[in-house]
NUMITOR-337915 format. One record per residue: residue in three letters; z negated, y negated, x negated of N, C-alpha, C in turn. Coordinates in steps of 0.2 Angstrom, whole numbers, plus 5000, padded with zeros to 4 digits. Each point is the difference from the previous one (the first is absolute). Layout:
residues N
ALAZYXZYXZYX/...
END
This chain:
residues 271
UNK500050064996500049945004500049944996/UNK500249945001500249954997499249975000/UNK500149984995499349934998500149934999/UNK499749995005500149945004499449964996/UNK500149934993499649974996499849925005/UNK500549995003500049935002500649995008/UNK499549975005500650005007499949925002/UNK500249954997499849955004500649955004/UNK499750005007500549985005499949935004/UNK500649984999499749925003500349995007/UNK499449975006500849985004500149945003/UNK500749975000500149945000500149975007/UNK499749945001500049965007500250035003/UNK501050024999500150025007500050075002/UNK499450034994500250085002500150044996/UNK500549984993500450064999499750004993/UNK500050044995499850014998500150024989/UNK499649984997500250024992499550034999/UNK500250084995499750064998500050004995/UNK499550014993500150024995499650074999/UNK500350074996499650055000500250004992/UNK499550024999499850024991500150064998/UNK500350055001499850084999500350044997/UNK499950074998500150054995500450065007/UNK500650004999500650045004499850104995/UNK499850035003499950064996500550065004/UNK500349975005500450055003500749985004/UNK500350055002500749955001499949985007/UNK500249955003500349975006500450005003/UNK500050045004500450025005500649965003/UNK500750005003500449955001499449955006/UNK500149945000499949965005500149954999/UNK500049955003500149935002499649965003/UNK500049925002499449955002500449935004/UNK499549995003500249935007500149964994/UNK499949994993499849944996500350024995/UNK500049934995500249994994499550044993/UNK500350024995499750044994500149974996/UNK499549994993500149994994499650064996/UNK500350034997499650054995500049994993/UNK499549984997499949984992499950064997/UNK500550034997499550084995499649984993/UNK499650015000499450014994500150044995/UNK500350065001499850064998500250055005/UNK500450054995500150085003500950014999/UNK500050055003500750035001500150045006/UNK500949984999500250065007500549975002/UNK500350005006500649965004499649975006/UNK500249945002500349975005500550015005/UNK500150035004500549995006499949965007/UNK500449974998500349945004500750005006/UNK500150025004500550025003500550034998/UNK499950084999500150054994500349984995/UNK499749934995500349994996499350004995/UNK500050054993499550024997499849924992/UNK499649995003499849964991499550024996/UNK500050004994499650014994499149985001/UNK499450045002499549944998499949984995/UNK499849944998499849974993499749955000/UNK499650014996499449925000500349955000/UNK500649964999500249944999500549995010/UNK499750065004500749995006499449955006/UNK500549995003499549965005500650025008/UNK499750045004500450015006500049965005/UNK500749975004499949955004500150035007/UNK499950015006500050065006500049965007/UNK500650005003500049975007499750045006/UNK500049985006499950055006500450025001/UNK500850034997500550035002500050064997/UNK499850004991500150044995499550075001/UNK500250044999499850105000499749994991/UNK499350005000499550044994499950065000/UNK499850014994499850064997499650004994/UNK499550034997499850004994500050074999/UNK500350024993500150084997499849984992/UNK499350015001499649984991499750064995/UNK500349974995499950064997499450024995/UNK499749915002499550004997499449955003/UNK499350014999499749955004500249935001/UNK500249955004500349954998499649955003/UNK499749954998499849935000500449975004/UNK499949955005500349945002499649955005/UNK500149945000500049955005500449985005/UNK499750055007500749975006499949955005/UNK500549955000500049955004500149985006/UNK499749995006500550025006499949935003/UNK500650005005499849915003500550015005/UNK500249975004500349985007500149934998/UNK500750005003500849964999499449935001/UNK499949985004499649965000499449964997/UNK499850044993499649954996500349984995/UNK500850014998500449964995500549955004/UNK500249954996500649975000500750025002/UNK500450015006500650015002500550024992/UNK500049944999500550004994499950074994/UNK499550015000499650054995500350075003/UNK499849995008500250085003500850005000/UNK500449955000500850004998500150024998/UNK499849964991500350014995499750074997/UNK499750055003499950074999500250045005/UNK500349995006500150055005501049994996/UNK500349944998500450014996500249994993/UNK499650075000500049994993500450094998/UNK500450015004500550055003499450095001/UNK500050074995499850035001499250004995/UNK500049954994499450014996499650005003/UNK499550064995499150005003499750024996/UNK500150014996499649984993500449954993/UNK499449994997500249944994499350054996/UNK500349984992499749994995500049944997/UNK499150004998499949924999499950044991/UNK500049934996499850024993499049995000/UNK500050034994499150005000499649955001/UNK500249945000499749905001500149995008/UNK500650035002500349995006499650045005/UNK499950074996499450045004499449985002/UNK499949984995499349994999499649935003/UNK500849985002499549905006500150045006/UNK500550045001500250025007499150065003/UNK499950024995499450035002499349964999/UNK500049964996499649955001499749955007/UNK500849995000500049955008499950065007/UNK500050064999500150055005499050025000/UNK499950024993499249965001499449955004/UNK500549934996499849955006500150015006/UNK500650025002500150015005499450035005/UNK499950064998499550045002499349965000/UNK499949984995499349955002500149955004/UNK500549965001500249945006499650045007/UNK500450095000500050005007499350035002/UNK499550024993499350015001499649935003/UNK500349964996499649955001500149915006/UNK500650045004500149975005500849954999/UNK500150024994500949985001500249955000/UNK499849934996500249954999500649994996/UNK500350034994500450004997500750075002/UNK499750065005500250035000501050005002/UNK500049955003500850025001500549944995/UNK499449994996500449974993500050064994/UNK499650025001500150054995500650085003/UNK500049995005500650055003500649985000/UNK500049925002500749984995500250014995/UNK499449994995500249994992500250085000/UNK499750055002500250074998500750015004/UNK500249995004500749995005500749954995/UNK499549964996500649954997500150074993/UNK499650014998500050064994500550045003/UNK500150035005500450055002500949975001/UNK499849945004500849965002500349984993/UNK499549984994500349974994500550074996/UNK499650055003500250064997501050035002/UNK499849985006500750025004500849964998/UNK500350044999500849994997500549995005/UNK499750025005500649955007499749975002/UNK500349965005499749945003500449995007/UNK499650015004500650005006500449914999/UNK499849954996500349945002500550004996/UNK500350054997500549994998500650065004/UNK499949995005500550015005500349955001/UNK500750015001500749954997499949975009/UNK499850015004499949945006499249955001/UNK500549944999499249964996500049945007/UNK500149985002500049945006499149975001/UNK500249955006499249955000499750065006/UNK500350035002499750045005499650064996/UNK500250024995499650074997499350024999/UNK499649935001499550014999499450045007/UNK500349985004499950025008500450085000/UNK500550024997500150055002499850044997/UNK499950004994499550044994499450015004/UNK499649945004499550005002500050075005/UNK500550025004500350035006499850074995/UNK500550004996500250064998499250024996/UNK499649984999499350024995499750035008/UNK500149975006499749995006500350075002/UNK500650035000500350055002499850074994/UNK499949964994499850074997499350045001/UNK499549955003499450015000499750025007/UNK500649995005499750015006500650055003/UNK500550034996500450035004499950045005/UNK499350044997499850065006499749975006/UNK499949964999499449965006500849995007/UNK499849975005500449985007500249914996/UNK500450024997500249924998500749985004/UNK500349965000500549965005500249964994/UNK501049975003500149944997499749955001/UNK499749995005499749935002499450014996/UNK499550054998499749994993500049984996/UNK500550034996500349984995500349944999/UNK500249975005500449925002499349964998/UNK499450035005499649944999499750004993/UNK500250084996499649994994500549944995/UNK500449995000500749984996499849935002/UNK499849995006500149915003500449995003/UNK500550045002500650005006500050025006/UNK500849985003499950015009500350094998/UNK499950025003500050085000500849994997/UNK500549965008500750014999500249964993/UNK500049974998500249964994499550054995/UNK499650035000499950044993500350074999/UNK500250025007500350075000500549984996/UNK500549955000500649984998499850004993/UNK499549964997499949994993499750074997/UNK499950025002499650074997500750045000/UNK500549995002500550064998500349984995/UNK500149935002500449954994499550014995/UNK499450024998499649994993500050064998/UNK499850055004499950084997500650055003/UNK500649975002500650055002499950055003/UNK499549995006499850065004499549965005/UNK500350025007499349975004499450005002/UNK499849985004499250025000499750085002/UNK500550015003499850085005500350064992/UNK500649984997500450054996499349984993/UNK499649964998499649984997499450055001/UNK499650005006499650025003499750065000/UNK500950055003500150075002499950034991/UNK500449944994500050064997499450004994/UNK499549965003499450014997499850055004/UNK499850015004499750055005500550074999/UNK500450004997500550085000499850004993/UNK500049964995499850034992499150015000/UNK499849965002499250035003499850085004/UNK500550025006500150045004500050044994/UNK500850004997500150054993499550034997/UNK499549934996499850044996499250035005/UNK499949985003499550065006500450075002/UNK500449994999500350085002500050054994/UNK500349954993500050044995499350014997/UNK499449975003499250044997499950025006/UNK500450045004499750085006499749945006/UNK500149955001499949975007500350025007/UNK499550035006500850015003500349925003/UNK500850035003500449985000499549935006/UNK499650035006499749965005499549964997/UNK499650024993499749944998500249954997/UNK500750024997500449974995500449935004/UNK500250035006500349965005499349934999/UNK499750025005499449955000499649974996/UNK500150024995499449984994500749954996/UNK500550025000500549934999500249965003/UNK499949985008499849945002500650035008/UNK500350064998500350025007499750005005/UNK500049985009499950015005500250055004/UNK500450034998500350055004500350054996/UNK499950075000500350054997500749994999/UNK500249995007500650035000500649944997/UNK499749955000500449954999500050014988/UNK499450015002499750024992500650064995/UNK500250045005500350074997500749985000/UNK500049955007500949975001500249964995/UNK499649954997499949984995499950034992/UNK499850055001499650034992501050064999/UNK500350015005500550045000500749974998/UNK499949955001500549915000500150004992/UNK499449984999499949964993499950074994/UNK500150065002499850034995500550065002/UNK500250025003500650055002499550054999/UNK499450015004499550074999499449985007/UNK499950045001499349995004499450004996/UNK499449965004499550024996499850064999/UNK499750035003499950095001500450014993/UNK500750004999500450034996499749974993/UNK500149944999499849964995499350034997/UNK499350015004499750004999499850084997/UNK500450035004500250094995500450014994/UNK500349945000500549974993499749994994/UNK499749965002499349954995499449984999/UNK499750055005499350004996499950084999/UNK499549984996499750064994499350025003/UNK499949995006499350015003500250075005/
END
């Protein structure tokens, strides 16, 4: 069983909440996922990270960054130290969660040993902020969030459509990554942007070359995917990626993938 050194949990006005755990991982964990955002700082140890079956090295200098959408796993092959960070979209900066939700597929970075070593510092602090009632606490989440985005090699704003509107639609599209599963609407979205629903539907196709609905479905059918491919059935997979109706979900999953679920899911998972 894991040994738990330290669990200090803050929570913020409106509710939601920053987690830091201090502990010693002595065994593997199992696939799963979370409503919230991840930082894992390693210390110490060895073994793989899997990441939405995609395998990384552990090593004391990695730092793993984990959305609510991505599939963990720990397979260690040796006791392994770390500091994990959890927080909900709401105790940082918009800009922050962009400039990480595009930052294409990375989820781990290698920091050097100076680089290590403030990131773990500040992730200490951190931990004391949120024992001691959290004055500094969501400055020091930034500064460990700025460490991960300095780290990153794409940048969604170097996408070749740049206008005075992009900023509102960026804002949309952070709003769509975060909330695909939920009952979201274009008029949502509209009002996340700052637009009349009808005049943003228009500019969201003209910025991102696909409209709100073709946007939407196909976070919910890459999400679906990979629920089917870790042994989900097909009926919680519908649901738990933001479908209201099976059948419209299968009409859909059969469209965009020339397979059914059922099929897919016999396909590609290994469970």
């Amino acid at each position: 069983m894991d040994r738990y050194l330290k669990h200090e949990r803050l929570k913020i006005d409106n509710g939601k909440h920053i987690s830091v755990e201090d502990h010693t991982a002595s065994i593997e964990h199992p696939l799963h996922w979370h409503s919230y955002f991840e930082i894992e700082i390693i210390l110490s140890g060895a073994g793989k990270y899997v990441i939405n079956d995609v395998e990384y090295d552990i090593e004391k200098s990695n730092v793993f960054f984990l959305t609510p959408t991505d599939f963990h796993s720990l397979e260690l092959s040796e006791e392994t130290k770390l500091i994990n960070i959890s927080f909900d979209e709401e105790c940082v900066d918009e800009r922050d969660i962009a400039s990480l939700l595009f930052s294409g597929t990375r989820k781990a970075y290698s920091f050097d040993s100076d680089e290590h070593e403030r990131i773990v510092m500040a992730a200490r602090l951190l931990s004391h902020e949120c024992e001691g009632g959290g004055e500094c606490t969501l400055q020091l989440l930034k500064y460990l969030l700025q460490c991960i985005i300095r780290k990153n090699t794409v940048a969604y704003d170097a996408a070749p459509v740049k206008n005075e509107h992009y900023r509102g639609i960026k804002k949309a599209i952070v709003f769509l990554e975060l909330h695909f599963k939920d009952d979201v609407t274009l008029a949502d979205a509209a009002k996340e942007a700052g637009y009349h629903p009808t005049y943003f539907s228009e500019l969201f196709k003209k910025v991102t070359g696909e409209s709100f609905t073709e946007s939407l479905i196909r976070l919910r059918i890459s999400y679906a995917k990979m629920l089917l491919a870790n042994g989900i059935s097909a009926t919680d997979a519908c649901f738990m990626s933001g479908f209201r109706s099976f059948s419209n979900f299968t009409a859909t999953f059969k469209k965009l993938c020339n397979i059914s679920p059922g099929q897919y899911k016999i396909k590609h998972s290994s469970k």
